[in-house]
Each structure stands twice: as C-alpha cells, then as structure tokens.
GUTOR-309853 format. One record per residue: residue number from 1; chain; z, y negated, x negated of N, C-alpha, C, O in turn; residue in three letters. Coordinates in Angstrom, 3 decimals. Last residue first. Layout:
BEGIN
MARDREN  seq  mol       n_z       n_y       n_x      ca_z      ca_y      ca_x       c_z       c_y       c_x       o_z       o_y       o_x  type
MARDREN  NUM    A         Z         Y         X         Z         Y         X         Z         Y         X         Z         Y         X   ALA
...
END
This chain:
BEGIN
MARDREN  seq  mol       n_z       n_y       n_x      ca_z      ca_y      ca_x       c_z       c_y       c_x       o_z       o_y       o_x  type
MARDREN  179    A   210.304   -66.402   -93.656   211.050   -67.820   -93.497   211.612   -68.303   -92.314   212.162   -69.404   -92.296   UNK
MARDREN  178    A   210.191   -63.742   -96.018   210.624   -64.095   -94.266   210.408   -65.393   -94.519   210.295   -65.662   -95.715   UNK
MARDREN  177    A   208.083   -63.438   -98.352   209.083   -63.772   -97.796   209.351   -64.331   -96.534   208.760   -65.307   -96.072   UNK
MARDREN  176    A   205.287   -62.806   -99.801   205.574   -62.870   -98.458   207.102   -62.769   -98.367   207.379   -61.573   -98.280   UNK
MARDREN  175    A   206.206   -62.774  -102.623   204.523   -63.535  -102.265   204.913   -63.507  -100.854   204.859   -64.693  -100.528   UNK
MARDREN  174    A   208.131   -60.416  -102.957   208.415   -61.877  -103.434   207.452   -62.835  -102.976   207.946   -63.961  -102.914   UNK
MARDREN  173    A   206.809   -58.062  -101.610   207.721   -58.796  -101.111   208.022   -60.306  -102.019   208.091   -61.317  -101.319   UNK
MARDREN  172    A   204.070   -56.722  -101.955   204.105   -57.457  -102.388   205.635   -58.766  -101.540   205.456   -59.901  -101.097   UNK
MARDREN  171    A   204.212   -54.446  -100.243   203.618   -54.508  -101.437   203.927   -55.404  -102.698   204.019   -55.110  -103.890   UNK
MARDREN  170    A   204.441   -56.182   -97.705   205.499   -55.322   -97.919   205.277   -54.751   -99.528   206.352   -54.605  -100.109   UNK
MARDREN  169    A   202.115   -57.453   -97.408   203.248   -58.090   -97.714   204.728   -57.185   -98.335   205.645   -57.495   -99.096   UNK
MARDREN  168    A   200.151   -55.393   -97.415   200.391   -56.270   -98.215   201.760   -56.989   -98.750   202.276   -57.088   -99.863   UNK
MARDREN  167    A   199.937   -53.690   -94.742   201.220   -53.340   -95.983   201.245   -54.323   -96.878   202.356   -54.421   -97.398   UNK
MARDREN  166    A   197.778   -54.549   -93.856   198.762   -54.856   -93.139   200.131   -54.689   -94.188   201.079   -55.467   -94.302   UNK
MARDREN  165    A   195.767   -53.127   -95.860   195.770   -54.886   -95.191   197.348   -55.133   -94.992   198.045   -55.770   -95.782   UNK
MARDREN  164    A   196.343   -50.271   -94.702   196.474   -50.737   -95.936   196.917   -52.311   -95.946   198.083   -52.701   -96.019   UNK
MARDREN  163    A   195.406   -50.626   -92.355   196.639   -50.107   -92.265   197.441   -50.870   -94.158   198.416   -51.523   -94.529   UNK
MARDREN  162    A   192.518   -51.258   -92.748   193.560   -51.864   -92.062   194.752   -51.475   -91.930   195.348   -52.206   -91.139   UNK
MARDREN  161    A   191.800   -48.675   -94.161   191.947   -50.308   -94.982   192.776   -51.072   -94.010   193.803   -51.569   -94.472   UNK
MARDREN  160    A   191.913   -46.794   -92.139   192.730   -46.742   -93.191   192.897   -48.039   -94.346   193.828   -48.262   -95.120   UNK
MARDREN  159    A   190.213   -46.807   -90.168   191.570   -47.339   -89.762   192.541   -47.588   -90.852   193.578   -48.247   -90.783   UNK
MARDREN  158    A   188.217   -45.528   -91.129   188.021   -47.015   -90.347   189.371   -47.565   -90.342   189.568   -48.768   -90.516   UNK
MARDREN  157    A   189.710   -43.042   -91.354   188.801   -43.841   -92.309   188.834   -45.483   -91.829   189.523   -46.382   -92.311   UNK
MARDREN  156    A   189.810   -42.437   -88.787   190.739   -42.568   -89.429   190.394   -43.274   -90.880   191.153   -44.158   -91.278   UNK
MARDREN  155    A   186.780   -42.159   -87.760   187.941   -43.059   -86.992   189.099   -43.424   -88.163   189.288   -44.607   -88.442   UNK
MARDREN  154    A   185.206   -41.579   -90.612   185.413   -41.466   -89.143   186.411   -42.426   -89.256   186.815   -43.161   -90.157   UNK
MARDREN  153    A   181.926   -42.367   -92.482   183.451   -42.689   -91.855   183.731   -42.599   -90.640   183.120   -43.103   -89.697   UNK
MARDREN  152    A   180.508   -39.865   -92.282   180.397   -40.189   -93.656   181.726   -40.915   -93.570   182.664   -40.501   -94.251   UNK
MARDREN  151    A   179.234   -39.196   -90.063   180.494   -38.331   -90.477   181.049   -38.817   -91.776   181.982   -38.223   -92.315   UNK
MARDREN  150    A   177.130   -40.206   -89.706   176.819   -39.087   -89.407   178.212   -38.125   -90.395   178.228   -37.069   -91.027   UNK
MARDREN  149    A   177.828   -42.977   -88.868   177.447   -42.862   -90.071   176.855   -41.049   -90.679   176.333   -40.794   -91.765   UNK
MARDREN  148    A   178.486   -41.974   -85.754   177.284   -43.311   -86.171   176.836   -43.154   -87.805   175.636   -43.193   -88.075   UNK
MARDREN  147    A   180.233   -40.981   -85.577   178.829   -40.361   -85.350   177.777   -41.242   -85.760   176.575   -41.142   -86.002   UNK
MARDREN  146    A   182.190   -42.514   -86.775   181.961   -41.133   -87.029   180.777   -40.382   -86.898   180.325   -39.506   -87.634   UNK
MARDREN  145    A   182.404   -44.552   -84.929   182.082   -44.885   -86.329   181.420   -43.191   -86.731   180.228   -42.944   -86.912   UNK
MARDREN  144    A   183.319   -43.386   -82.391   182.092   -44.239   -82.573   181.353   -44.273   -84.040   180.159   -44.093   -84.279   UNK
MARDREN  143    A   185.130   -40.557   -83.369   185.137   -41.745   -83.297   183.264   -42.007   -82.924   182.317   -41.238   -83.089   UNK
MARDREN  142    A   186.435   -38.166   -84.225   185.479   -39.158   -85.682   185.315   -40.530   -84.958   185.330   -41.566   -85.623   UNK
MARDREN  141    A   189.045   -37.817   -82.922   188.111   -37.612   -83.629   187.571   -38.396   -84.577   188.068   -39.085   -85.467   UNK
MARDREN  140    A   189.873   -39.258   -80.292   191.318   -38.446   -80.648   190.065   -37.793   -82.227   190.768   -36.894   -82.689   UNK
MARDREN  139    A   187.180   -40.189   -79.675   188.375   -41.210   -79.970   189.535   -40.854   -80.594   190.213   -41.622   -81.277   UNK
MARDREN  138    A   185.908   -38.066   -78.164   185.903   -38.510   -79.482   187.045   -39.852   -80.753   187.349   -40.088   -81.923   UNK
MARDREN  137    A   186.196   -36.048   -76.240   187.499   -37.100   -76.317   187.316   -37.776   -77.994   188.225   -37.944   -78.806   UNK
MARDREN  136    A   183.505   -34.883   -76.182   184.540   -34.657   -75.480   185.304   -35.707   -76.234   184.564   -36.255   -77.051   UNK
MARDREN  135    A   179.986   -35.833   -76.086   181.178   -35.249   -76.909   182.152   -35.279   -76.329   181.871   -36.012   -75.380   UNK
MARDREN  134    A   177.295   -36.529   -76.043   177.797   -35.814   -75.278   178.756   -34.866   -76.392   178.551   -33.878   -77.098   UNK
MARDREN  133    A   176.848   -39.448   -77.252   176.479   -38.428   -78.327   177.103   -36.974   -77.562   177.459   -36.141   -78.395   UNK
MARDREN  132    A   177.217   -40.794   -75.120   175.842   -40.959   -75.861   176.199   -40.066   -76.567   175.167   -39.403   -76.456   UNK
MARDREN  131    A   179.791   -40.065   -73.633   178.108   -40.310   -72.839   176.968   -40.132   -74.044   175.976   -39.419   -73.892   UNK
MARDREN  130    A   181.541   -40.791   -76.092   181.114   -39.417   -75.340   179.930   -38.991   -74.594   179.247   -37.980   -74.758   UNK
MARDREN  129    A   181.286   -43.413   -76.323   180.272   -42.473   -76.676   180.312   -41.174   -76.885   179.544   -40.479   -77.550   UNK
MARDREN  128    A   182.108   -43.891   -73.846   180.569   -44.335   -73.885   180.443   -43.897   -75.106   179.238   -43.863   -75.356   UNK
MARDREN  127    A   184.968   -43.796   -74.372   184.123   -42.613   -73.240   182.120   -43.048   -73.308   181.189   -42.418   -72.807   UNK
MARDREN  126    A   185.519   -45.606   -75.861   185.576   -43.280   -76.548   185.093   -42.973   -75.663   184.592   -41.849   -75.693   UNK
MARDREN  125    A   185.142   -47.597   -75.477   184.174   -47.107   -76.477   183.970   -45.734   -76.686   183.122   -45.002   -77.196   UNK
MARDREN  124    A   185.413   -47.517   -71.721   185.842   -47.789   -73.154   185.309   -47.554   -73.418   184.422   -47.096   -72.699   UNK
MARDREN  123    A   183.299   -49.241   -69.267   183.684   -47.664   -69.857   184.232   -47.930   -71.152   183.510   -48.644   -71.847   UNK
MARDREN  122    A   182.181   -51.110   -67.540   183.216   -51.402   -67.525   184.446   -49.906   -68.443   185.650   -49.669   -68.341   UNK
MARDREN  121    A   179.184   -51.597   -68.606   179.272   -51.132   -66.958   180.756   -50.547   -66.877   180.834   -49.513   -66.212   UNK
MARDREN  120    A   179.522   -52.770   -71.279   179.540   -53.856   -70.290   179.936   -53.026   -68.666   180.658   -53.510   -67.795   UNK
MARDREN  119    A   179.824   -49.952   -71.874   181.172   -50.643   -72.412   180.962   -51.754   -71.179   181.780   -51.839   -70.263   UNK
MARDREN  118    A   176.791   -49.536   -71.887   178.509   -48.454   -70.920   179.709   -49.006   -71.114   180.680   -48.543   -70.516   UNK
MARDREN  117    A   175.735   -50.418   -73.996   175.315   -50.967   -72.231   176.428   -50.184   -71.109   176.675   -50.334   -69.913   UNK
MARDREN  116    A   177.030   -49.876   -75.963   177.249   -51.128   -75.438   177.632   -51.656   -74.231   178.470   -52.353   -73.659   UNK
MARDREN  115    A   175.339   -47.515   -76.421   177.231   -47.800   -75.807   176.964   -49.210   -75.819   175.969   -49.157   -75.096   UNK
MARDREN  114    A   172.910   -48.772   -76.487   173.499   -47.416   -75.447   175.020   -47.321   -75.407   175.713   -47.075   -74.421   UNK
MARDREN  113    A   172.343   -50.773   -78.718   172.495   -51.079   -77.446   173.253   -49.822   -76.505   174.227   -50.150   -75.828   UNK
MARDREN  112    A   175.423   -49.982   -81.468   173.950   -49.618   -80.130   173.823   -49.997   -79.422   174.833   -50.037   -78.720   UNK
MARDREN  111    A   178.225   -52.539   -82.439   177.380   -50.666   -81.723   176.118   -50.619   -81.097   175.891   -51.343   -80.127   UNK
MARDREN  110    A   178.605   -53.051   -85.649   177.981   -53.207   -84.423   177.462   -51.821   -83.829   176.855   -50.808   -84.179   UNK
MARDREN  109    A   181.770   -53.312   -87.380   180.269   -52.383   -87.596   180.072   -52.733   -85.438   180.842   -52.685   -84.478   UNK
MARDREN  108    A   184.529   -54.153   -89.651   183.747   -54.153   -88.183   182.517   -53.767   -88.547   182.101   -53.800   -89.704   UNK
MARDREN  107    A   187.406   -53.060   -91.213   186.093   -53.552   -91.412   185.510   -53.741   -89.758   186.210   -53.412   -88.801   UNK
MARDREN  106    A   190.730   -53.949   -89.314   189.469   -53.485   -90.270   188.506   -53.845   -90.418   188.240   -54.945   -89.936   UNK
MARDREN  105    A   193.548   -56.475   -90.098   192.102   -55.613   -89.447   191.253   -54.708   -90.205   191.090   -54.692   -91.425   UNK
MARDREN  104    A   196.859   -56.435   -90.312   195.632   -55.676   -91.047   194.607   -56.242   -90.034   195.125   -56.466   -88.939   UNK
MARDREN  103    A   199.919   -57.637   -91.060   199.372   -57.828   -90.178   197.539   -57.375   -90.998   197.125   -57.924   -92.019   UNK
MARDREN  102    A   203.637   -57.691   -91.203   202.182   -57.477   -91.727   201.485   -57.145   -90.850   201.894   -56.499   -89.885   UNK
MARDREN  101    A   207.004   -59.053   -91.342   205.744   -58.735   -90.840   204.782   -58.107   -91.682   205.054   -57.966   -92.874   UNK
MARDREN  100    A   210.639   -58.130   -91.535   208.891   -58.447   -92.488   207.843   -57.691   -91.425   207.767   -56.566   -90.931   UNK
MARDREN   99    A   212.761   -56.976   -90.846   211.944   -58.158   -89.947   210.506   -58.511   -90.435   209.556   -59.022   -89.842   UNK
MARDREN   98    A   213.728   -55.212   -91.777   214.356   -56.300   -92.175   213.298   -57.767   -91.199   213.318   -58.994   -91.101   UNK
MARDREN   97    A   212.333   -52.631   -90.788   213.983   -53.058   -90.629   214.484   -54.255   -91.069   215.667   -54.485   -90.819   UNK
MARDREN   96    A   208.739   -54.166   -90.857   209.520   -53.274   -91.494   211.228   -53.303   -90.491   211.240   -54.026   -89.495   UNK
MARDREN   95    A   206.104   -54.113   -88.861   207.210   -54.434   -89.398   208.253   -53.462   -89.801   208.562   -52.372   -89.320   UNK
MARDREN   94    A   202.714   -54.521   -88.850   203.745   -53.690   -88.962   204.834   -54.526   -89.102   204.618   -55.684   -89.459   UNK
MARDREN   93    A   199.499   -54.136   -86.978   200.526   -54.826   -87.164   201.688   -53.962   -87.407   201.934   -52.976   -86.713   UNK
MARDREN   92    A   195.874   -53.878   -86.665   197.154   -53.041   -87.179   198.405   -54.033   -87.112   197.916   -55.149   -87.288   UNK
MARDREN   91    A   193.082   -54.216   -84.934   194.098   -54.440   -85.487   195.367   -53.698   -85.807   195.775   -52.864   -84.998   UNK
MARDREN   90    A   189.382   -53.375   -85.374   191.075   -52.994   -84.871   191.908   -53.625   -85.767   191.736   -53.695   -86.984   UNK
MARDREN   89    A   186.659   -53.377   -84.430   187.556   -53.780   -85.120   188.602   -53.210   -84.722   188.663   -52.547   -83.686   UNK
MARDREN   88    A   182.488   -53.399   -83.131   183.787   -53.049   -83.300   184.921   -53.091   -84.153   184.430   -52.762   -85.233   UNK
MARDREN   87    A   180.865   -55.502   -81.497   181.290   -55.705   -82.773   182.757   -54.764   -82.398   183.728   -55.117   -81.728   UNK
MARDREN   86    A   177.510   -55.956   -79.830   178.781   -55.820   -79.667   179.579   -55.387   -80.830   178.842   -54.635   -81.468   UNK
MARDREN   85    A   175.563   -59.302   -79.979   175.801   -57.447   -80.243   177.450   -57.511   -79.897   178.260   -58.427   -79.758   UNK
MARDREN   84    A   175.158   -61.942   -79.058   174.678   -60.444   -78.174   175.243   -59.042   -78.795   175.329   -57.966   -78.203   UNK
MARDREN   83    A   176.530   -62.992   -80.561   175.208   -62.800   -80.511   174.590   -61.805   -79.711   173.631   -61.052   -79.887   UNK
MARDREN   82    A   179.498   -60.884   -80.359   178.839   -61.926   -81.118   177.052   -61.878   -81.481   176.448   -61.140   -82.260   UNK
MARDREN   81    A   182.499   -59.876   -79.600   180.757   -60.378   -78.485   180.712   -61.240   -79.609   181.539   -62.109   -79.883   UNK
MARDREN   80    A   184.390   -57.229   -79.891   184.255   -58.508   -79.551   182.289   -58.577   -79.727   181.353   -57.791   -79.879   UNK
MARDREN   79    A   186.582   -54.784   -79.139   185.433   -55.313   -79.040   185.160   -56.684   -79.020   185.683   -57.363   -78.136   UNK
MARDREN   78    A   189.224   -52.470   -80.428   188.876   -54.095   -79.577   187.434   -54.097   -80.024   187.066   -53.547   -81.062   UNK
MARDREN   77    A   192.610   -51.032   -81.216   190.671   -51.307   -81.261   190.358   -52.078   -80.304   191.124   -52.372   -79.387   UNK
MARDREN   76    A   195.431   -51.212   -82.678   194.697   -51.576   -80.932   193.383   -51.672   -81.457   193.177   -52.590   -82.252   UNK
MARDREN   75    A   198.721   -50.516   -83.020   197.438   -50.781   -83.443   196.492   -50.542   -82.177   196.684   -49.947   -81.117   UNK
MARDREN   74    A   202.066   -50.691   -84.817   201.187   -51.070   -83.268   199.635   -51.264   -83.924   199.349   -51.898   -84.940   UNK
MARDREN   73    A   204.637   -49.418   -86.167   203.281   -49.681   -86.647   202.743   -50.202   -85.360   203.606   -49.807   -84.576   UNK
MARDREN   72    A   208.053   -50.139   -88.251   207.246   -49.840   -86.881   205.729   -50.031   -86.803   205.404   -50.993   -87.499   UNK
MARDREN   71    A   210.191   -48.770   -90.382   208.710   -49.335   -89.778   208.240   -48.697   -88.752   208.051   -47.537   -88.387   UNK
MARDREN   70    A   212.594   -47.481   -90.171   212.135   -48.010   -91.418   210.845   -49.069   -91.112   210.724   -50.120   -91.740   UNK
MARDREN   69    A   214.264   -46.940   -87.316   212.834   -46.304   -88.201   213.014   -47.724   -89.438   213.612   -48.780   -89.233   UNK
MARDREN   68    A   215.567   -47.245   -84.099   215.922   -46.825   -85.511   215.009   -46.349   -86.528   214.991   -45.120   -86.601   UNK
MARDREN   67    A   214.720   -48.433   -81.764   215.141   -49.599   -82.759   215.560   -48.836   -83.936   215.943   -49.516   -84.888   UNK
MARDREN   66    A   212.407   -47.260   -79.528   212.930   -46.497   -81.087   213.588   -47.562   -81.936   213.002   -47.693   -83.010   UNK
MARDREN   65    A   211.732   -49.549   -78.131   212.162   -48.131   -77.521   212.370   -47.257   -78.466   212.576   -46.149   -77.971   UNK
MARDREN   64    A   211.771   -51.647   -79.381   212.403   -51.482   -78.230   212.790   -50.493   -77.746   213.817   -50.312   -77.091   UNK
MARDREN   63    A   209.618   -51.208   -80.990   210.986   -51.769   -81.642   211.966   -51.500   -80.530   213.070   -51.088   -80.887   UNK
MARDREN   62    A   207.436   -50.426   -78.972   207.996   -49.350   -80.193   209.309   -49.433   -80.453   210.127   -48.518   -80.353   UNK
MARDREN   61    A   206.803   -52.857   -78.292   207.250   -52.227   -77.126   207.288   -50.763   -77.758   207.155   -49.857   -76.935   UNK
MARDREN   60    A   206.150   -54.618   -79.925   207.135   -55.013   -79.578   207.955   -53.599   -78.677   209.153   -53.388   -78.484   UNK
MARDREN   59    A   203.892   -53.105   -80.700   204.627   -52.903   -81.351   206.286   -53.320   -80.834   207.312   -52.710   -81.135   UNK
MARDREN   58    A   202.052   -53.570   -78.609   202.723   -52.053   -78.804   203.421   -52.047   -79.299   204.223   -51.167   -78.989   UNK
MARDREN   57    A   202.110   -56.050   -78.927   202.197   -55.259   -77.508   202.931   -54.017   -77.586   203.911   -53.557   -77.000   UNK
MARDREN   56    A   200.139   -56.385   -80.869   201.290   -56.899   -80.708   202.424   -56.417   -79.739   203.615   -56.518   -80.034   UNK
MARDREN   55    A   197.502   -55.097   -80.224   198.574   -54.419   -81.380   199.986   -54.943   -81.060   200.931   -54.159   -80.973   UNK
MARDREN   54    A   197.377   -56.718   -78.083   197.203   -55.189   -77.779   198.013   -54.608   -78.920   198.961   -53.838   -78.762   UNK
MARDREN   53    A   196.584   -59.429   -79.746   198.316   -59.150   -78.194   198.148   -57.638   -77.876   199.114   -57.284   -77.199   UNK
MARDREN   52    A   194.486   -58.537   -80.639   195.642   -58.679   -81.694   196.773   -58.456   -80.641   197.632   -57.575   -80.653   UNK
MARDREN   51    A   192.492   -58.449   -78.366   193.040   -57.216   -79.388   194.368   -56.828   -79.833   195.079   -55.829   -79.724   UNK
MARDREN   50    A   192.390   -60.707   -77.736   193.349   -59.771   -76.677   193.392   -58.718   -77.667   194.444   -58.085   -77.760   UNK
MARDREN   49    A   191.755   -61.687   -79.581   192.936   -62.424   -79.323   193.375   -61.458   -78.280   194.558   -61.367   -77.952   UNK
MARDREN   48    A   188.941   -61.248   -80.456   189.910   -60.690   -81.359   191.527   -61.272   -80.687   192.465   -61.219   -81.483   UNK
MARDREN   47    A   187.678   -59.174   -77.212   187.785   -60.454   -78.078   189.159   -60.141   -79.116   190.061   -59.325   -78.926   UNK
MARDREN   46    A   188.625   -56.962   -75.015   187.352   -57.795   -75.651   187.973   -59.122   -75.970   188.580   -59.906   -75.241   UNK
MARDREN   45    A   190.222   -53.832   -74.587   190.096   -55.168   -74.953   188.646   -55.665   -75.847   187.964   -55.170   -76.745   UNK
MARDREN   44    A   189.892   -51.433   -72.560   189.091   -51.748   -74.062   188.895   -53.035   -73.905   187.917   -53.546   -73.359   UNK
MARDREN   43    A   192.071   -51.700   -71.047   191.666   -50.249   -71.466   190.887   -50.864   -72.742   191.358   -50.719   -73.870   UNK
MARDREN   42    A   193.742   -55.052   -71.121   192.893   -54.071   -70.658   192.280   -52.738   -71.664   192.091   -52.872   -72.873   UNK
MARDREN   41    A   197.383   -54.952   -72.192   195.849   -55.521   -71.918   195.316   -54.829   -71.771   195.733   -53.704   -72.044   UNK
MARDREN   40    A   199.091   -53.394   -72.710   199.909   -54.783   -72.107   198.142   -55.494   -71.632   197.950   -56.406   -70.828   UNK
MARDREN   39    A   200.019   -50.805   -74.319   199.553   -52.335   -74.860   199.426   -53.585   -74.361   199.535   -54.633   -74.996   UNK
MARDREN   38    A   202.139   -48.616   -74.206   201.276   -49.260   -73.466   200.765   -50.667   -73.936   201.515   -51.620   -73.725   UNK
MARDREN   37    A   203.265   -45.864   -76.321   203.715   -47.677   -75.699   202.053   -47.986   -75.135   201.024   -47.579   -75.674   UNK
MARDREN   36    A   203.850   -42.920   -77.303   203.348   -43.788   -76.609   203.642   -44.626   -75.729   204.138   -44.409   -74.623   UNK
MARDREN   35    A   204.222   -42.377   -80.754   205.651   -42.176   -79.399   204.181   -43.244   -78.395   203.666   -44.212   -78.956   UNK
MARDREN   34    A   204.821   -40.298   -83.313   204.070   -41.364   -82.866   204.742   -41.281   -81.350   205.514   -40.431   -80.906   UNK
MARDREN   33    A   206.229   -40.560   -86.798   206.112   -40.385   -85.527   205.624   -40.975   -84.848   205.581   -42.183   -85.081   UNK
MARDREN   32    A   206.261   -40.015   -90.495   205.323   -40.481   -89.203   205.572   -39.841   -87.858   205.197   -38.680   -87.690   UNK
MARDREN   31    A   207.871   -39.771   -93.303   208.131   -39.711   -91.752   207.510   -40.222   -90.908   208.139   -41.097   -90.313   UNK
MARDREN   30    A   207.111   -39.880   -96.610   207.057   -40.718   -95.449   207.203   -39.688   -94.106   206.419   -38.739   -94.100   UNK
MARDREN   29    A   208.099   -40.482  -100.062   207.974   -39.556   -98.629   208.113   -40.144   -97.386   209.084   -40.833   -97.076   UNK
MARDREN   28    A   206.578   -41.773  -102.651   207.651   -41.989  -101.568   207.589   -41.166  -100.236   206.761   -41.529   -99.400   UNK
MARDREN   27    A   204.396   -41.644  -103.997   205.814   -41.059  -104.515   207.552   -41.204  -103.912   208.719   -41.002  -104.245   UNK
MARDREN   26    A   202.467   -44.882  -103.572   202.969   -43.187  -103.709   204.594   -42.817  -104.444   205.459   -43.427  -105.073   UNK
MARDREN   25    A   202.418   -46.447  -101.600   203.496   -46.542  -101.793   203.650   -45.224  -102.397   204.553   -44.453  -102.072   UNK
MARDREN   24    A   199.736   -46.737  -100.624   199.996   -48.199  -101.210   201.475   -48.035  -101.589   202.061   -49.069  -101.909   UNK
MARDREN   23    A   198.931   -44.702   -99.753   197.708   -44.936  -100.299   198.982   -46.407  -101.250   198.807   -46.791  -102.407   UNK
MARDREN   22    A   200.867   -43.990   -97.547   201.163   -43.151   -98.943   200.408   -43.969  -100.259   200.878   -44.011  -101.396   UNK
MARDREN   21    A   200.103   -45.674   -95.985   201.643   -45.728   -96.239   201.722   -45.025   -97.643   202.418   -45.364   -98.601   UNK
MARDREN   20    A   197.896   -44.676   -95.275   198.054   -46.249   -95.439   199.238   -46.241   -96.649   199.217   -46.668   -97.804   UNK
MARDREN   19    A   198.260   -42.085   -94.522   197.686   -42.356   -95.332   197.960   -43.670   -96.229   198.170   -43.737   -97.440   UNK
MARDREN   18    A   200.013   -42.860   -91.973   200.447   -41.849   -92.900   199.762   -42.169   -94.132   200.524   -42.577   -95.008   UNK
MARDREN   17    A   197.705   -43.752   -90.439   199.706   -44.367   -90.966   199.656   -43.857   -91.772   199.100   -44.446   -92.699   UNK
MARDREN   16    A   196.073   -42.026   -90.161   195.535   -43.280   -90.762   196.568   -43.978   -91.546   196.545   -44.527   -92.647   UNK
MARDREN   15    A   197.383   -40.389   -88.375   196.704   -39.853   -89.789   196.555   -41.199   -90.500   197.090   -41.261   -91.607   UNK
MARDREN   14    A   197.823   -41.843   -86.306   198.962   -41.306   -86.801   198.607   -41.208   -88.256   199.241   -41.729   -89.173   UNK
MARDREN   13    A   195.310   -42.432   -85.057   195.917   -44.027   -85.830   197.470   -42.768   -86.611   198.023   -43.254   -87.598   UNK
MARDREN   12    A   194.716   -39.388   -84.702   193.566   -40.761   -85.746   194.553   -41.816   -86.345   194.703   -42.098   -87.534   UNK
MARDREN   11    A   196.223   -38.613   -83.018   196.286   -38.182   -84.532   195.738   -39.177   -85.358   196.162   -39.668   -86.404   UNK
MARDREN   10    A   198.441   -40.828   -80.881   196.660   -40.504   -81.264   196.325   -40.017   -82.761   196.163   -40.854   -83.648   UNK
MARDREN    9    A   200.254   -41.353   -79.867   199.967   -40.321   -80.339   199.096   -39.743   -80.572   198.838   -38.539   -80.551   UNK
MARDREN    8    A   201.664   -44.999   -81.006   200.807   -44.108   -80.399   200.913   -42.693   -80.733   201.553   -42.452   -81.756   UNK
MARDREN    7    A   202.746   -46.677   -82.003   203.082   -46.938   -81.262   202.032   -46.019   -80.571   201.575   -46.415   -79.499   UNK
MARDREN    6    A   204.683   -44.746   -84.650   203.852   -45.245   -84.717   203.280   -45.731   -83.096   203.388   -44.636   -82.544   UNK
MARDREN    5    A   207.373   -45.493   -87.586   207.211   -44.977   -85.297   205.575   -45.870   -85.038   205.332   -47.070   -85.164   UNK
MARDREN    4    A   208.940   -43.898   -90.186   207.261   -44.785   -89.480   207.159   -44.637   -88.261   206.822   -43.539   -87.819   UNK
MARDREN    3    A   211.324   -43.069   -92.396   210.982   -43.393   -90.963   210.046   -44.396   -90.633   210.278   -45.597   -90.766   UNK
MARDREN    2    A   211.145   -41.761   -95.364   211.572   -43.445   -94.970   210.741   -42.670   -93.571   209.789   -41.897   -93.680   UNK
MARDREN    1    A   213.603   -40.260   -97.432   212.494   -40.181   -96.494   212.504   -41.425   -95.621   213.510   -42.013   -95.223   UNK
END
C-alpha cells in the first residue's frame, strides 16, 4: 500500500488524488490522506505564478509536517486575467520519497461576467458561485465547473487530468531523472 498526504481536506482535490493515482498506476493500492497546510498566498490567487507558489506552498508545508508517505500532493486553483475574461486553472505538484518532482495544470474554462464581477469585489470562486447559483459550499462539490457544464464536469473531474499531468514523470522515470 503506497502512502499519498494530500495537502488538503477537501474531498474534491482528495477524490481527484486518488483517482489520478489509480488512473496512471492500476493495480496498485493507494492510501490517500489529506491533512490541512496553508498555501502562503491570497484566498483566491490571481495569476499562474501565485497559483503555482500556492501549490508549491502546500506541498513544502505537507513534506514538513508528514515527512513519512510515498507522495506528497499540493494543489491550488487560481484565476488568471486574460482579455478581460476571467480564466479558471489549478495547479497540482507532486513528489515522490526519492525527491522526483511533477508538476500538472488543468484544463482552463472562462467564468461569467456574474462570478467574475464577485471575484473582482474581493469573494473566492466557491463563494461567488454560491451567490450565483445559491448553493452552499460548492467548492467541497461540483464546483464552478460543475454548474456551469450542468454537471457534465465537476470539480474533481477538472482536477483529474491535472493530477494525471503531474504523475508523468513518475510514469515515466527513465525520461525524468533527478539531476
């Protein structure tokens, strides 16, 4: 049974691990825990560079406070500004016990002017679109994405190619070697 500390306890990014992990390593039993680390940047980072220091963040601050697991996971949603729209993403970052990095995003999808306009009046994405689709803690759920495609991809979905992304190297150890 291989050990996963995931730098959160948010079922979404937990479920998403789990998946990632199985989707690119079947027939291996996996151990997902999630433990909450603080990311080090604002409630709903804007731009892909405070994002990525948000995944980065967590993760450093996982290795630190669980140094015993197989892999450590840190992941961070983020907004970034392009053309006026607003662009949602997340980063994933893993490392394994031997030091191997990996590093995911996901797909991105633009939000509505109506969350948007609650994200600029200073509201994360899970609470603006709680406001717009009057939902309770959608973020621990389907998510922005979730209501938006009318359930077709939720949160964990969204999260699950980037989790994937990030395993590459580990997939593929001779092509990514430490240096």
């Amino acid at each position: 049974m291989q050990k996963i500390i995931v730098a959160s306890k948010n079922p979404v990014k937990l479920n998403a691990t789990r998946r990632g992990f199985e989707q690119m390593f079947p027939g291996i039993d996996f151990e997902v825990e999630g433990v909450s680390v603080e990311s080090g940047v604002n409630d709903q980072p804007i731009g892909r560079d405070e994002t990525l220091q948000g995944a980065k963040n967590r993760l450093e601050g996982i290795i630190a406070a669980i140094p015993d697991a197989d892999y450590w996971v840190g992941i961070e949603g983020g907004i970034e500004i392009h053309d006026e729209n607003m662009e949602v993403s997340a980063w994933i970052v893993i490392r394994d016990r031997s030091g191997q990095n990996g590093k995911g995003q996901t797909g991105t999808f633009i939000l509505p002017p109506a969350i948007a306009e609650h994200i600029r009046d200073g509201k994360e994405l899970g609470t603006a679109t709680d406001i717009v689709f009057n939902q309770t803690n959608s973020k621990q759920a389907g998510g922005s994405i979730g209501e938006l495609t009318g359930g077709l991809v939720d949160r964990t979905a969204h999260y699950d190619v980037g989790v994937i992304f990030a395993l590459i190297p580990f997939k593929n150890p001779k092509l990514y070697q430490i240096r």
